[in-house]
C-alpha positions in Angstrom: -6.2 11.6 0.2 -7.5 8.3 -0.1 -6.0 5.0 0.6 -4.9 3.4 -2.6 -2.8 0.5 -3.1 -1.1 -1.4 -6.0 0.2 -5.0 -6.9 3.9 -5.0 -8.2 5.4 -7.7 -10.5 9.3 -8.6 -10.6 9.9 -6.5 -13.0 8.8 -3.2 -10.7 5.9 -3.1 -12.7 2.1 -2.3 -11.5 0.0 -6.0 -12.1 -2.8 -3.9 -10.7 -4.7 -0.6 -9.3 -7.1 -0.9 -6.5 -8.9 2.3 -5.4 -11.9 0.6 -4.7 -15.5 2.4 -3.7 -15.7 2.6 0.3 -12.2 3.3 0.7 -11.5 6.3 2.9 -8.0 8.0 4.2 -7.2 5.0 7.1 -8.8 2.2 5.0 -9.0 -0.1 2.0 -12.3 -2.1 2.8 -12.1 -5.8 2.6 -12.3 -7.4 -1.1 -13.0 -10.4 -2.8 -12.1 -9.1 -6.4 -8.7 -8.0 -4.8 -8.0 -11.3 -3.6 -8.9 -13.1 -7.0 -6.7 -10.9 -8.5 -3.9 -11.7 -6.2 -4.6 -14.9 -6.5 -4.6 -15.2 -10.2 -1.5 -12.8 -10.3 0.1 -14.9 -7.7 2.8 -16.3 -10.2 4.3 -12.4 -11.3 3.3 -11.2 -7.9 6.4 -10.2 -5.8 4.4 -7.1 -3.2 1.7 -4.8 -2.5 2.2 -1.2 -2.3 -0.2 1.2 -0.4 -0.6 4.3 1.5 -1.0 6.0 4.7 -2.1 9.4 5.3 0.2 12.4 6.0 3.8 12.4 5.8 6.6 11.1 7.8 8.1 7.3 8.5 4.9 4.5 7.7 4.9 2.2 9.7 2.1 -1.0 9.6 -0.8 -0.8 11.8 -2.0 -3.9 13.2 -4.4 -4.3 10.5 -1.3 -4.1 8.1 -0.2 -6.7 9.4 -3.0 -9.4 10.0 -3.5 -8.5 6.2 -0.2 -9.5 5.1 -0.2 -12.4 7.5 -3.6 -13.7 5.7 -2.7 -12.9 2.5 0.6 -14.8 2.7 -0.7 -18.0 4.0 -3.4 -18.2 1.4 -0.9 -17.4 -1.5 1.7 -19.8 -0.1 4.5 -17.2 -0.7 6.0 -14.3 1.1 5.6 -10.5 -0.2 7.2 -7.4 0.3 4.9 -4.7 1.7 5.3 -1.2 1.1 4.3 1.5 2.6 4.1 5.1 0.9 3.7 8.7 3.1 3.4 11.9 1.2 7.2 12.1 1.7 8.6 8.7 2.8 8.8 5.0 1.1 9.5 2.4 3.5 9.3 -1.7 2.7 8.8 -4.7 5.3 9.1 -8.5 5.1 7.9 -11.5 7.4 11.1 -12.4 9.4 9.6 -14.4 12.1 9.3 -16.4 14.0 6.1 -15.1 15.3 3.3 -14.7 12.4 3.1 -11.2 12.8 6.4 -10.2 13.0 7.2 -8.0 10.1 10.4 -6.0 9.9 11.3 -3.1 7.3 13.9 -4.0 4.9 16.0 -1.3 2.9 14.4 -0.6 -0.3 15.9 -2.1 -3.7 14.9 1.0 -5.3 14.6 4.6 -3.6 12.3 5.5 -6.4 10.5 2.6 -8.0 8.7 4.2 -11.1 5.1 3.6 -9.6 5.4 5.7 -6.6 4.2 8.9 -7.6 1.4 7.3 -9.5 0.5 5.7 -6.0 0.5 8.9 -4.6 -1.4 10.9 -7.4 -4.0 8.0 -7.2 -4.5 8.3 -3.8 -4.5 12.2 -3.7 -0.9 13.3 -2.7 -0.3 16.4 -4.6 3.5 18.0 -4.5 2.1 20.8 -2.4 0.2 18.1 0.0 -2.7 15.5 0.2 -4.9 17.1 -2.6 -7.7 15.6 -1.6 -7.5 16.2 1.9 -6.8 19.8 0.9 -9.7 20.1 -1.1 -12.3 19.1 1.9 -11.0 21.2 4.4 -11.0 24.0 1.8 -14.7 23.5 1.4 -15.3 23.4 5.3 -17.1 26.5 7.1 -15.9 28.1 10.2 
């Protein structure tokens, strides 16, 4: 499993893919082509979907958050910001006052048709975390 994440239009429609070289399970490293593309997609753009490893409730770490802080205040809007688990969708907005302070919203879809591409994309199989599965299978005791 690696980190992948996606920009979503009104519509519930992906604007864009990043799976970017350098990313690993934890991380998306830091990019100027994502943020052009943001930027120029800033108009359609209504949030940014990515993953966490495993399964169970995501929750935003505190890079999560700094991220969406930054990215809102050089877009000039606020996003929703989801956050996808092998088994678990959850979405959070800026509610304030404080910049960081982010809460999760309920979801306007339980399903939004770009999830399991998310997932695929960043390795989630039905069975598990295909990638993830795939390195420990190649591990030696």
């Amino acid at each position: 499993m690696l980190e992948t994440a996606a920009l979503i239009g009104a519509a519930g429609d992906v604007l864009h893919w990043h799976a970017p070289v350098g990313r690993t399970v934890v991380s998306l490293p830091d990019s100027r082509a994502l943020w052009e593309t943001m930027w120029e997609l800033r108009d359609q753009l209504v949030g940014v979907a990515h993953t966490h490893p495993g399964v169970g409730a995501p929750a935003p770490s505190g890079t999560d958050l700094t991220t969406f802080d930054a990215c809102e205040l050089g877009l000039g809007v606020r996003l929703r910001w989801w956050i996808a688990t092998g088994d678990q969708l959850r979405c959070f907005v800026w509610r304030g006052p404080y910049s960081l302070d982010y809460e999760r919203v309920p979801l306007l879809v339980e399903q939004p048709p770009w999830l399991d591409e998310l997932r695929a994309r960043s390795g989630f199989t039905p069975d598990g975390p295909g990638v993830a599965k795939s390195i420990t299978e190649n591990l030696t005791p």
